[in-house]
One Martini backbone bead per residue (centre of mass of N, CA, C, O) as a GRO file, in nm:
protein
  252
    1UNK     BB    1   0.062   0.061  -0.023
    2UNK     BB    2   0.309   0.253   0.007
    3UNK     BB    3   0.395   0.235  -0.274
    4UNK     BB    4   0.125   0.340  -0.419
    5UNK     BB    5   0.140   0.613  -0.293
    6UNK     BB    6   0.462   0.690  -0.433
    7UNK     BB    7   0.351   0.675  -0.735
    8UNK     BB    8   0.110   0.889  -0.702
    9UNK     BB    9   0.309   1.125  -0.627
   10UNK     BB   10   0.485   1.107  -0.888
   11UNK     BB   11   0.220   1.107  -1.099
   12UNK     BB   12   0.258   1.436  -1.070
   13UNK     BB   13   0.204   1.680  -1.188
   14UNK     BB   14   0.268   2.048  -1.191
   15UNK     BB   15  -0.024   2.095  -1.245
   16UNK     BB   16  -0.165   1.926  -1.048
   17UNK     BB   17  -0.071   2.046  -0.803
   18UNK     BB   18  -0.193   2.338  -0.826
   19UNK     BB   19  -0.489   2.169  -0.840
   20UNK     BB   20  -0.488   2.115  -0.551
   21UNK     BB   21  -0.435   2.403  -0.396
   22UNK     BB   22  -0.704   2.499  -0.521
   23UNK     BB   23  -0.897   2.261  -0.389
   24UNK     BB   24  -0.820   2.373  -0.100
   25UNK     BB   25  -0.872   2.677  -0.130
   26UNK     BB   26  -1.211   2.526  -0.136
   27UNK     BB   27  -1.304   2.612   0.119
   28UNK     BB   28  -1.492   2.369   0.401
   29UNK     BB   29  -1.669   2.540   0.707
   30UNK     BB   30  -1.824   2.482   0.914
   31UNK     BB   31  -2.108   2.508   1.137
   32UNK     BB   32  -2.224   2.590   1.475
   33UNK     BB   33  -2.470   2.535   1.762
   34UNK     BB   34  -2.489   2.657   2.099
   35UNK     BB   35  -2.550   2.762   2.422
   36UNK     BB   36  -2.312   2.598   2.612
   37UNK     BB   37  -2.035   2.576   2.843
   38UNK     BB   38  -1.848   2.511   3.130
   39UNK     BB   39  -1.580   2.517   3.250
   40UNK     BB   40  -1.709   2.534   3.562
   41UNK     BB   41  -2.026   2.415   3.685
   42UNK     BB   42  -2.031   2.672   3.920
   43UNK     BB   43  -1.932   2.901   3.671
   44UNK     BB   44  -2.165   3.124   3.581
   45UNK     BB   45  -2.014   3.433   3.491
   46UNK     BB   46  -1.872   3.416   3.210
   47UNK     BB   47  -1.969   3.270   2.997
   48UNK     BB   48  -1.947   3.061   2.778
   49UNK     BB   49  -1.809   2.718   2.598
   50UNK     BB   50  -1.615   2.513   2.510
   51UNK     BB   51  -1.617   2.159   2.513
   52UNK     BB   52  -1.299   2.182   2.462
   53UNK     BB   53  -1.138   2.354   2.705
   54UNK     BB   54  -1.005   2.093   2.865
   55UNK     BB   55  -0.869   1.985   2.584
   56UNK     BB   56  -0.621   1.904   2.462
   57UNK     BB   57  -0.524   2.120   2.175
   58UNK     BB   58  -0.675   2.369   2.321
   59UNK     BB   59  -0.723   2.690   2.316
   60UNK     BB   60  -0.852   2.994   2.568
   61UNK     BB   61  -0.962   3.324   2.564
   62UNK     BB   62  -1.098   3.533   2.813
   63UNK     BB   63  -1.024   3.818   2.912
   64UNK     BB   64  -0.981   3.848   3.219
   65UNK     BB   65  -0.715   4.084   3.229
   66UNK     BB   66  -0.759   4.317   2.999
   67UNK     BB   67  -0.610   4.169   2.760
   68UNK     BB   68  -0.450   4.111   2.462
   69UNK     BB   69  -0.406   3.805   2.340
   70UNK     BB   70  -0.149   3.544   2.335
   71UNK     BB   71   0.080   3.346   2.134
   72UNK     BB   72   0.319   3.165   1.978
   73UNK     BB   73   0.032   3.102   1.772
   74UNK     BB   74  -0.134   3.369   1.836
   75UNK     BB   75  -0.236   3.678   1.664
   76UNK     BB   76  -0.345   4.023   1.784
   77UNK     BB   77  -0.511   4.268   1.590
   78UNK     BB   78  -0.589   4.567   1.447
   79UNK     BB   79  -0.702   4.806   1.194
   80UNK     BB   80  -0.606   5.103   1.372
   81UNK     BB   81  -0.385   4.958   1.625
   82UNK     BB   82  -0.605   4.981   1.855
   83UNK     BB   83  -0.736   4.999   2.203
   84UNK     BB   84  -0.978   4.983   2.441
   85UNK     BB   85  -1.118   5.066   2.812
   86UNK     BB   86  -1.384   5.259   2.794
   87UNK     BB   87  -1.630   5.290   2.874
   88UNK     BB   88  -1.876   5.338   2.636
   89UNK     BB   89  -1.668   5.437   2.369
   90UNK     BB   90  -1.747   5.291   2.076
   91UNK     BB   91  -1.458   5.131   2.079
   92UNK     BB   92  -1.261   4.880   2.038
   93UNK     BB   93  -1.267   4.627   2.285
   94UNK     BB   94  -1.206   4.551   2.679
   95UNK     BB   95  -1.504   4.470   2.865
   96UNK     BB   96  -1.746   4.534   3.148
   97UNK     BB   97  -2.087   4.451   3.125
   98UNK     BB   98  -2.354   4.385   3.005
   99UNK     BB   99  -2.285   4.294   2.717
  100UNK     BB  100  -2.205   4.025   2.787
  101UNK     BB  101  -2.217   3.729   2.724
  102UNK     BB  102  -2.367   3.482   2.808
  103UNK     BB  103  -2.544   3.209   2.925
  104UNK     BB  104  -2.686   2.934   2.871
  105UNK     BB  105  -2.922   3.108   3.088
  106UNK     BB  106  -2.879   3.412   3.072
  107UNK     BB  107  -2.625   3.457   3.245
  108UNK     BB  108  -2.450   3.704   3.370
  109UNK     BB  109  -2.146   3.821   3.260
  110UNK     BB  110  -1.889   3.975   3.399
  111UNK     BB  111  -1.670   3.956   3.248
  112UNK     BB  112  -1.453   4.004   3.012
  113UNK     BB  113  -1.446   4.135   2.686
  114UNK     BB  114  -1.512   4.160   2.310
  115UNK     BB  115  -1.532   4.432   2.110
  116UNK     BB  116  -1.659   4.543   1.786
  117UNK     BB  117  -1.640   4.867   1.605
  118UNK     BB  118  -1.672   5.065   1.312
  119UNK     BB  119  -1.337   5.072   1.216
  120UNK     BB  120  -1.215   4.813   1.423
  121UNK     BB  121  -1.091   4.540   1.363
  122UNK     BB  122  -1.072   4.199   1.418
  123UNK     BB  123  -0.736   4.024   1.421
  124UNK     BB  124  -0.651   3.687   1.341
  125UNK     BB  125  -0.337   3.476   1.377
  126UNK     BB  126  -0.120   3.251   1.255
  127UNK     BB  127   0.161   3.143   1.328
  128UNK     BB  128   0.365   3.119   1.046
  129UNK     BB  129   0.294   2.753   0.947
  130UNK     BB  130   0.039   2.794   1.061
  131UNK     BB  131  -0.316   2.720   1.163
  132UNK     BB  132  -0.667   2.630   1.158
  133UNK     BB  133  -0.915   2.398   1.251
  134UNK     BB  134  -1.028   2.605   1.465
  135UNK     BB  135  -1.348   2.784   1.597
  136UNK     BB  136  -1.453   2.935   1.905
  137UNK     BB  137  -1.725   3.144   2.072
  138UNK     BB  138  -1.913   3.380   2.249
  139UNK     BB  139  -2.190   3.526   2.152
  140UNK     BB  140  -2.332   3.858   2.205
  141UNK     BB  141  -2.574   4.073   2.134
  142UNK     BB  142  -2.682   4.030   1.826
  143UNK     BB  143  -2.653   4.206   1.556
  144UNK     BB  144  -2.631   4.433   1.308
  145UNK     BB  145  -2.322   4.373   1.136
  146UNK     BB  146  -2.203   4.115   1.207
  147UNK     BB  147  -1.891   3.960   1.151
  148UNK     BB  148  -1.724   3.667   0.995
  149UNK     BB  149  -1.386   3.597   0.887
  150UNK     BB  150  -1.223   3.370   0.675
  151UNK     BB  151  -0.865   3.308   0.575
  152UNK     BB  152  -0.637   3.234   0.347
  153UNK     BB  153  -0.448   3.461   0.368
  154UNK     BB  154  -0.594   3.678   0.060
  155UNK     BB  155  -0.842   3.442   0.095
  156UNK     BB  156  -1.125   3.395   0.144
  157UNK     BB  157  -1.372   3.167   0.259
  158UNK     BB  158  -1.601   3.247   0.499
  159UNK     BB  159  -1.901   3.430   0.540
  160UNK     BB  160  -2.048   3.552   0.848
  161UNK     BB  161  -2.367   3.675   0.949
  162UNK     BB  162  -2.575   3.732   1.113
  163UNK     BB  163  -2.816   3.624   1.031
  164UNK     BB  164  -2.722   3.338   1.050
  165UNK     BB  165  -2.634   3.342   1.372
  166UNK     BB  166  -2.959   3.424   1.435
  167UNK     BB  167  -3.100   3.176   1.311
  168UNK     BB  168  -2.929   2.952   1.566
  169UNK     BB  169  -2.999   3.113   1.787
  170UNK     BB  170  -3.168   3.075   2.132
  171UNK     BB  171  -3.038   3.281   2.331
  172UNK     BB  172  -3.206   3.513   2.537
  173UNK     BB  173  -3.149   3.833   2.690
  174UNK     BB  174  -3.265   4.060   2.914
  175UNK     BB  175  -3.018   4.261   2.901
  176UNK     BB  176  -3.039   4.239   2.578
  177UNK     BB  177  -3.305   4.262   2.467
  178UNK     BB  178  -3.338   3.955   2.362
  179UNK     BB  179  -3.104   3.902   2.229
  180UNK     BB  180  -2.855   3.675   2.107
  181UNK     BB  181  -2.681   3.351   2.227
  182UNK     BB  182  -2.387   3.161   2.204
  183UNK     BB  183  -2.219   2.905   2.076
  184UNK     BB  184  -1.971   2.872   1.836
  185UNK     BB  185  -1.832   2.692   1.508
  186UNK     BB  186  -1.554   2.644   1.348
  187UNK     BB  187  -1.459   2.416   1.070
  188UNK     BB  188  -1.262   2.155   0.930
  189UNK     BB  189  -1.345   1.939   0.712
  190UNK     BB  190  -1.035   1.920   0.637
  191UNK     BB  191  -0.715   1.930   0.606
  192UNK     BB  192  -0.709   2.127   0.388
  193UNK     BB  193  -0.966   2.357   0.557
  194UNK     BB  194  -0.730   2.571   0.636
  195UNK     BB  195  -0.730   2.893   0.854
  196UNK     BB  196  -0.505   3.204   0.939
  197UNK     BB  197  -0.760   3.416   0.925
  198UNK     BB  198  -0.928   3.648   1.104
  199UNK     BB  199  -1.230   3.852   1.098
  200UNK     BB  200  -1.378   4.120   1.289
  201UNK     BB  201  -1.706   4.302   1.242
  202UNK     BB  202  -1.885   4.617   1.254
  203UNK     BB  203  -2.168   4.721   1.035
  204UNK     BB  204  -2.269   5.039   1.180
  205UNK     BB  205  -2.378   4.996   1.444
  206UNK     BB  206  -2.310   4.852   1.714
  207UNK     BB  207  -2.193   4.534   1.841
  208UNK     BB  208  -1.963   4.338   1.876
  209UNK     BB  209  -1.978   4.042   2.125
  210UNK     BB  210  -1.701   3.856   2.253
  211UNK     BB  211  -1.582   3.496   2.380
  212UNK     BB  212  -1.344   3.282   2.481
  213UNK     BB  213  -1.186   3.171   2.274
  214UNK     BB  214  -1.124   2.923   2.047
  215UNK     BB  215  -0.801   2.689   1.951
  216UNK     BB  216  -0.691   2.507   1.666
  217UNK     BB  217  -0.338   2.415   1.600
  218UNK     BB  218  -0.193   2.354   1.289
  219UNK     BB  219   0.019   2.222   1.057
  220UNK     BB  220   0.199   2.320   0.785
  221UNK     BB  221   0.328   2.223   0.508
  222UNK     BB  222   0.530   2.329   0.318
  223UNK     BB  223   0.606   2.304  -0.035
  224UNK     BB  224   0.873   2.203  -0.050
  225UNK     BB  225   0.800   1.883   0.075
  226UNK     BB  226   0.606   1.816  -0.122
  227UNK     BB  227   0.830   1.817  -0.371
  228UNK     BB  228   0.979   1.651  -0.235
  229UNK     BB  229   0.797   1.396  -0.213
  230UNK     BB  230   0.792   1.364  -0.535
  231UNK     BB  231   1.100   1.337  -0.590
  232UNK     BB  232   1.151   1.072  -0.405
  233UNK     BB  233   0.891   0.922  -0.618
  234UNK     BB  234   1.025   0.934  -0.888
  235UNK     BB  235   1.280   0.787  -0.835
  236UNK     BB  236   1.165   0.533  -0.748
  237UNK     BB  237   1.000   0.484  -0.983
  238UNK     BB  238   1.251   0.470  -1.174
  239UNK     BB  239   1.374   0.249  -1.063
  240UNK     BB  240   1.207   0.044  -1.065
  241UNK     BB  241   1.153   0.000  -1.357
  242UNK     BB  242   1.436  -0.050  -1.443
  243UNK     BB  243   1.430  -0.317  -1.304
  244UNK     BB  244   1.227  -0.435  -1.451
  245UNK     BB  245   1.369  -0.427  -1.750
  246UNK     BB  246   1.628  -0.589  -1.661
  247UNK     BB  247   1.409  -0.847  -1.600
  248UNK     BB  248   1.358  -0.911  -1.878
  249UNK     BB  249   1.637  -0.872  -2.046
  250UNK     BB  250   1.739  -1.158  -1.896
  251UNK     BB  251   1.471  -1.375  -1.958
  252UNK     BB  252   1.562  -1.343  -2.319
   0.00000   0.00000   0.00000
């Protein structure tokens, strides 16, 4: 089975690799949604939690601390460079206040959150040649103007708007005036459909708010490797050939 995996690797053509590449960049993302779970079965004042929270291989940033997260893996930028801590200064930023996303069962969030107004986008990306294979927020007081999108590269992949998510959520809290809460997730359908850049955004009045922030982060192989693969491949393989033509005409 490994030879004939290495044969097929080495009779793609450069055009073929091409068409692979370009087959994998029309990524299809899944997504889901739950009212939530939580880090802590005793603490519902954060808002909720993937249910991956808990388990190895994902990282959660809850902006707890008032600080914009990041890690070796992650890194957070907004695209007119800075961010607020004013509460309500409708500005994006890191904020603790009523809007805060709520709980499973529309339980008041006390703790901070990302709150994202037009003009100022949260970026979020991949360090490296790292992926995302995973994201998952608890978004919250969803309103009109909320946007999430998903990047490959500078190759967009697939947006999210508010009418979809407000017609998949089912938890409305009376502190957002019953607008809707719950947690989202967005995944890739496979290894191909992984994506390395999020942009959070808000077109028109009122804000996005989200929390809880769940990643999941995969590697990605160079091109220079995959080439590397095939060019191995077709050694093997002409290697194999010569052997056979030579028992061939030995045995004439």
């Amino acid at each position: 089975m490994f030879l004939k995996k290495i044969a097929c690797l080495a009779a793609l053509s450069v055009s073929a690799i091409a068409s692979l590449t370009y087959a994998g960049s029309a990524h299809a993302i899944g997504f889901t949604y739950d009212p939530g779970s939580y880090r802590q079965a005793t603490t519902t004042s954060e808002g909720v939690f993937s249910k991956n929270v808990n388990q190895a291989g994902y990282t959660t940033f809850d902006f707890n601390n008032g600080q914009i997260p990041g890690n070796d893996q992650v890194k957070y930028s907004f695209s007119n460079g800075g961010y607020s801590s004013t509460a309500y200064s409708g500005q994006t930023g890191i904020y603790s206040d009523v809007w805060a996303p709520s709980g499973a069962h529309a339980e008041v969030n006390t703790s901070n959150y990302l709150a994202v107004f037009q003009g100022n986008d949260t970026i979020i990306e991949s360090k490296g040649s790292d992926a995302f294979s995973y994201f998952g927020f608890d978004a919250g007081a969803l309103s009109g103007g909320n946007t999430l999108k998903f990047f490959n590269g500078s190759t967009l992949i697939k947006e999210f708007t508010y009418d979809m998510m407000n017609a998949a959520a089912s938890v409305a809290a009376s502190q957002h005036g019953g607008e809707k809460n719950g947690f989202f997730e967005f995944f890739s359908q496979n290894k191909n459909d992984t994506f390395n850049k999020i942009v959070i955004s808000q077109s028109g009045g009122g804000g996005f708010e989200s929390d809880n922030h769940t990643f999941r982060v995969t590697s990605v192989p160079e091109p220079s490797v995959t080439i590397g693969m095939l060019a191995v491949g077709g050694i093997f393989l002409r290697k194999r050939k010569n052997q056979k033509l030579q028992s061939v005409k030995e045995s004439a």
